[in-house]
N, C-alpha and C positions, 0 to 999 in steps of 0.2 A: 360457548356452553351448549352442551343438547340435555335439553329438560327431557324427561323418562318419566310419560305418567301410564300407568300397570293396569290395565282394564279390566276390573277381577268377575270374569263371565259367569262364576260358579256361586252358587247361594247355597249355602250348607241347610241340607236337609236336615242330617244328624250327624254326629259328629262320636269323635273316641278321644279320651284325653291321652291316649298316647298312640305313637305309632306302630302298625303293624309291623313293616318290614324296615329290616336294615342290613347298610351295606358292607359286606365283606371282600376285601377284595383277595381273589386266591390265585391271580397271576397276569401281570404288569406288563409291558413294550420291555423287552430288552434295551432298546430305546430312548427308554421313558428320559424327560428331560427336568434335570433340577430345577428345581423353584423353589427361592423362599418366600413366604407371606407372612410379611410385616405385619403383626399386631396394628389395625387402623386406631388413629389418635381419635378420641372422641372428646367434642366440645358442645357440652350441652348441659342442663339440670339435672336431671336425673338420668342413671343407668338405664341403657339401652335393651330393647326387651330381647334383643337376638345379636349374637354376635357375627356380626359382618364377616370379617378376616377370617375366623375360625370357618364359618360354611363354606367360604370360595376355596379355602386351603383342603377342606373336605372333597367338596368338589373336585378341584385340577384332580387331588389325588386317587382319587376312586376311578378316575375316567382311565385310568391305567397309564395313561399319556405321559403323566408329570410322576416327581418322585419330589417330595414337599420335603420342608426342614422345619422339625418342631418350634416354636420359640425358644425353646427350654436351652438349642442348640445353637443360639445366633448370640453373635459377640455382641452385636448392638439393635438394636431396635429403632432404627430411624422414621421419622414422620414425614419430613421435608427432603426434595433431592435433595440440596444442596448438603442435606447432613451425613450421606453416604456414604460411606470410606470402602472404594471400591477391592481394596486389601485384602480387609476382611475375608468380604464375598467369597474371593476365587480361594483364600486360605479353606471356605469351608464348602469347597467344591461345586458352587451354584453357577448356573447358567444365566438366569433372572433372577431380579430382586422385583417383587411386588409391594406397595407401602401406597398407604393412605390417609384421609381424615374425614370425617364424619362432622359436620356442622347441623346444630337445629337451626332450623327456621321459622317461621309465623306458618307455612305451610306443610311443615315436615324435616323432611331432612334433606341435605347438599353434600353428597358423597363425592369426592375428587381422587382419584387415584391414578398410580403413574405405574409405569415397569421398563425397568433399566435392565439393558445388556450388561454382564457383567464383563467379558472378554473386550468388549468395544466400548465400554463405558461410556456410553449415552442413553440417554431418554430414550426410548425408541415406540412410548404412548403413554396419554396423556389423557384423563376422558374425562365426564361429568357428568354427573345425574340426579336429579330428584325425583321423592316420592313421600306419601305420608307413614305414620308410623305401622299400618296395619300389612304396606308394601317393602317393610323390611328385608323381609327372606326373601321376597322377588327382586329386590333391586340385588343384593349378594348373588344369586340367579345369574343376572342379568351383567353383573360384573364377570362371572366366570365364563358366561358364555363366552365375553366380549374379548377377553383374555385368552380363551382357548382357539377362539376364527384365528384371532390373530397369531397368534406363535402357531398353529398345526396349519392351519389355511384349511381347515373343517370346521362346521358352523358345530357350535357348542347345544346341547341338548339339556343342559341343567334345568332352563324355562318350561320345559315339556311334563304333559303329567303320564302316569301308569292307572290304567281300570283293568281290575283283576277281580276276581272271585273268591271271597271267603268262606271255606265252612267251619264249621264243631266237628268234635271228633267222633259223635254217635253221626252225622249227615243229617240233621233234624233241622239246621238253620242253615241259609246260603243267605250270604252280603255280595254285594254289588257296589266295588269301592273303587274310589281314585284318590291318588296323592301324588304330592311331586317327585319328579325321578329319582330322588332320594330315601326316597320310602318317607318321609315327614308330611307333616297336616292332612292326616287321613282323614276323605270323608266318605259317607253312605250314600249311595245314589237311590238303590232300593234295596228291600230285604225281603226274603218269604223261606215257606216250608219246605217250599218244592226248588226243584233245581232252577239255576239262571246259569246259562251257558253261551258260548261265541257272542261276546262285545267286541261294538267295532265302533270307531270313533268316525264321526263325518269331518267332510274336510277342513271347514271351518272349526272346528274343535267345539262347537256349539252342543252337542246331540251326542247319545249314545244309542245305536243300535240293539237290543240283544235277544234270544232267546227266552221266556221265561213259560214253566210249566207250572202255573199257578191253576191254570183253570182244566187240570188236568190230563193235556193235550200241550205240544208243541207250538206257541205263538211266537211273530214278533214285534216286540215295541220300540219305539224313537220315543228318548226322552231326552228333552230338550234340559240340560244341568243350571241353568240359573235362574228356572221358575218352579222344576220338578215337575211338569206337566209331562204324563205319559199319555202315547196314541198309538193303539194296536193299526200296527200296519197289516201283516199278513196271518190269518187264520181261517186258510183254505181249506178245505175236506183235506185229511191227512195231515202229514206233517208238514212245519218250515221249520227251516234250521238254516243257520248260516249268511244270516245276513253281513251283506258289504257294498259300504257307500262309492260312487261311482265317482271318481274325480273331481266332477266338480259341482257334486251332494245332492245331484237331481233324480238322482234312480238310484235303486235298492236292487242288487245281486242278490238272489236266495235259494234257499233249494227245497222244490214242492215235493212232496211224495204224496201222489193219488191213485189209487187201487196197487198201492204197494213200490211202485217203481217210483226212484228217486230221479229230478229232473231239474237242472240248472233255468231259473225264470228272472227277468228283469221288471220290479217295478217303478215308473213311472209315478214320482210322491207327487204329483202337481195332481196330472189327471187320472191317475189311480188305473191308467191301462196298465194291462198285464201280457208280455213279451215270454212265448217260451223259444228258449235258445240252444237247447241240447235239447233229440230226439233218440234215442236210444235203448235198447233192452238192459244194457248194464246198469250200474252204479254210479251215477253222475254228482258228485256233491264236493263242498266245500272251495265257491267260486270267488274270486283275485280278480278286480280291475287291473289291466297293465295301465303303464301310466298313461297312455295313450287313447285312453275311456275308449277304444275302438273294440280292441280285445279281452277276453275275459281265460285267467287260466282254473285249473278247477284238476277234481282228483277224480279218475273213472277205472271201474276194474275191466273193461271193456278188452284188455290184454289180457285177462288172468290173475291177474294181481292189481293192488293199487299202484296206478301211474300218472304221473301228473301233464296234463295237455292244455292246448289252448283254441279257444275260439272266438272265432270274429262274427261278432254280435249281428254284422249286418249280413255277411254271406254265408252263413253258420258252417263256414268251411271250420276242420278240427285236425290239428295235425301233433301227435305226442313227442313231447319235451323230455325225457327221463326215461333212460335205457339201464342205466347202471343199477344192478340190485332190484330184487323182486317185489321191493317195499318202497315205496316214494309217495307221500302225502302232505295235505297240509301248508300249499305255497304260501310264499311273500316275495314281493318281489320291492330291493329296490328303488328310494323314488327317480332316479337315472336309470333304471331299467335295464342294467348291466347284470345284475345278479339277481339270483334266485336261490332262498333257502326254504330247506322243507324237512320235513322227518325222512330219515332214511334207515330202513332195517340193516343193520351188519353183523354176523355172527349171531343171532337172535336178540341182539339189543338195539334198543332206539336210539339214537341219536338225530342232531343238529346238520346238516350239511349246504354245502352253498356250492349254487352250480354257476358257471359265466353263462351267459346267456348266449356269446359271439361262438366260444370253441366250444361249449360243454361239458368242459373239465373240470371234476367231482371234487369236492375240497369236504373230509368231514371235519367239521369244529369241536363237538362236543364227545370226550371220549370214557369221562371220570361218573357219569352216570350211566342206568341204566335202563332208566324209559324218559327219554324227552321228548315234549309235545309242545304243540299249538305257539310256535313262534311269530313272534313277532316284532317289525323291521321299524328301528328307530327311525324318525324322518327325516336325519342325515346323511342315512346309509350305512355308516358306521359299525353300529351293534344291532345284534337281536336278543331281544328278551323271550323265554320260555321258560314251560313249565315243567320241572324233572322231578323223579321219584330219589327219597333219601331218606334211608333208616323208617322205612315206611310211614312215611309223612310226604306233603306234598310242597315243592317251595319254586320260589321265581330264582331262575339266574341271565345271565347274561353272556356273552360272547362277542367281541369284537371279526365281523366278518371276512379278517386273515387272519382269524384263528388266535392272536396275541394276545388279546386282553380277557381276564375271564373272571367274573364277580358274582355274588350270591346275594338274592336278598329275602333270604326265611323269615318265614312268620314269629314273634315269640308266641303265639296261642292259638294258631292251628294249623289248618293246612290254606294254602294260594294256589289258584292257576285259574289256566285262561288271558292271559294276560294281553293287555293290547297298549301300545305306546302312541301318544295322542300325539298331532302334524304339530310342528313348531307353531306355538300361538302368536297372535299377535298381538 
């Protein structure tokens, strides 16, 4: 048995009783592989405050990967292997069968779930877990993850949160929210008048970075999400904007602008030195630790236009990454450090693109909108989330990084962006 106990790092500041965003999904893997999920058998007193089977079946399905089969459509419903009449299955064209049961305990609950081949008709996994009742929808989480590693051999991202940016539709209010990748249990990390812009999550998923112009002027603050304790880090003569956490959450990438010229700077959270790293007449901003905390990439019009390059933080050699197209902003790269997506201008619209990092060859992803911005790279590598324009409103979507899978997650009450996708927690 592996006990699963859920370390819940975040202390709800304020809260919404319903969710912001939700998931639509508007194009699947060709691929995609059948599954059904088994209604899990529940043995306890009272009804369960979340429905297990129902989220994981959410889950596979949304991730574009799987192609689920309602209950509505399964000849039987079995709890136990041994009840499985592998017949059925392949009659109703499934690859996996998922099934479960849900036990209370004196400390919560004992979830046990299994997943049959249906072709080779065996068990092919078998897991366990516990948690108490408030780690409901994380243990479901946490099953789907555990489901998805295994049948794709890609680490599942359900456990992961989203911090995005809320406004009104006059811009008179901005939120500062996170929930989990599902768009469910949204909470408020901060709120103000004035704008909050570029959140960036530290590595340990502890801390949020961001811009906020409360006091008039471009700041940034680290707020630590399970005390709510804020601490202005950078408010130099001029602006900062763009903060991002360095691998391994001990320096802060930003971008100073003093006596007008924008400039790539690293600080040091321990001893509060300040590193500048790009010296330049141009435009230097919006800088990307590569995975390798050695190098930093960043966006300069130093060409003529916005092009995206990189620098090494110790010999501040700087050599440009992106030839193709007169428009290229915005990196992420990656956490294997193979790819690179960014905003790319094409025929005067914006879009999503992912470049290889080895040969250079341009891959655009996103093609049904027509301003996409500020993306950002799931910690599996996987997808990227960003922010696109639709029916003049503003909303989060996604895009799996060969282009295959593509999902929307709009607001129902106003506009999202900004959005940044937090490291696999632990």
């Amino acid at each position: 048995m592996v006990k699963f106990f859920i370390v819940i790092v975040f202390v709800l500041i304020s809260s919404v009783s319903r969710a912001e965003l939700f998931i639509e999904i508007t194009q699947g893997k060709q691929s995609a592989m059948p599954i059904a999920v088994v209604p899990f058998a529940w043995h306890g007193a009272a009804p369960l405050v979340e429905d297990i089977s129902t989220i994981v079946q959410n889950n596979l399905s949304n991730s574009g990967y799987f192609r689920t089969l309602a209950p509505s459509g399964m000849i039987s419903q079995p709890t136990r292997v041994e009840d499985v009449v592998f017949n059925d299955w392949q009659r109703l064209r499934q690859d996996f069968v998922l099934l479960g049961r849900i036990d209370q305990t004196e400390q919560g609950y004992a979830i046990e779930f299994h997943v049959l081949d249906v072709h080779q008709r065996v068990e092919i996994l078998r897991h366990r877990v516990r948690g108490s009742e408030g780690q409901l929808r994380d243990l479901a989480h946490y099953i789907s993850d555990f489901v998805f590693e295994r049948l794709t051999g890609v680490p599942g991202v359900f456990s992961t949160k989203l911090v995005y940016v809320t406004t009104n539709r006059e811009r008179t209010q901005f939120n500062l929210n996170y929930a989990d990748a599902d768009g469910a249990r949204e909470q408020l990390i901060f709120t103000s008048r004035h704008p909050i812009i570029s959140p960036a999550w530290s590595p340990d998923g502890r801390q949020i970075a961001y811009v906020s112009f409360e006091s008039g002027r471009s700041e940034i603050f680290i707020q630590t999400l399970a005390t709510g304790q804020r601490e202005k880090v950078a408010a130099f003569p001029g602006s900062n904007s763009a903060p991002a956490f360095s691998p391994d959450g001990k320096k802060l990438a930003f971008v100073r602008s003093e006596m007008g010229n924008p400039e790539i700077y690293v600080l040091d959270l321990s001893s509060r030195q300040l590193e500048r790293i790009t010296n330049h007449f141009a435009i230097d901003t919006e800088p990307q630790w590569m995975p390798d905390g050695r190098n930093i990439i960043f966006t300069s019009n130093r060409a003529g236009g916005p092009q995206i390059y990189n620098v090494d933080i110790h010999s501040k050699q700087t050599r440009r990454l992106t030839f193709e197209g007169s428009y290229n902003a915005r990196a992420r790269v990656t956490p294997d450090g193979r790819k690179m997506v960014y905003v790319h201008q094409s025929s005067g619209r914006f879009h999503i693109a992912a470049q290889d990092m080895q040969s250079g060859m341009v891959q655009i992803l996103t093609t049904d909108t027509e301003l996409d911005e500020s993306p950002s790279v799931a910690p599996n590598g996987s997808m990227v989330i960003y922010a696109a324009s639709e029916r003049n409103r503003s909303i989060l979507a996604a895009v799996s990084v060969d282009g295959e899978v593509k999902f929307r997650l709009p607001s129902k009450y106003g506009d999202v962006r900004e959005p940044a996708w937090s490291p696999i927690l632990r």
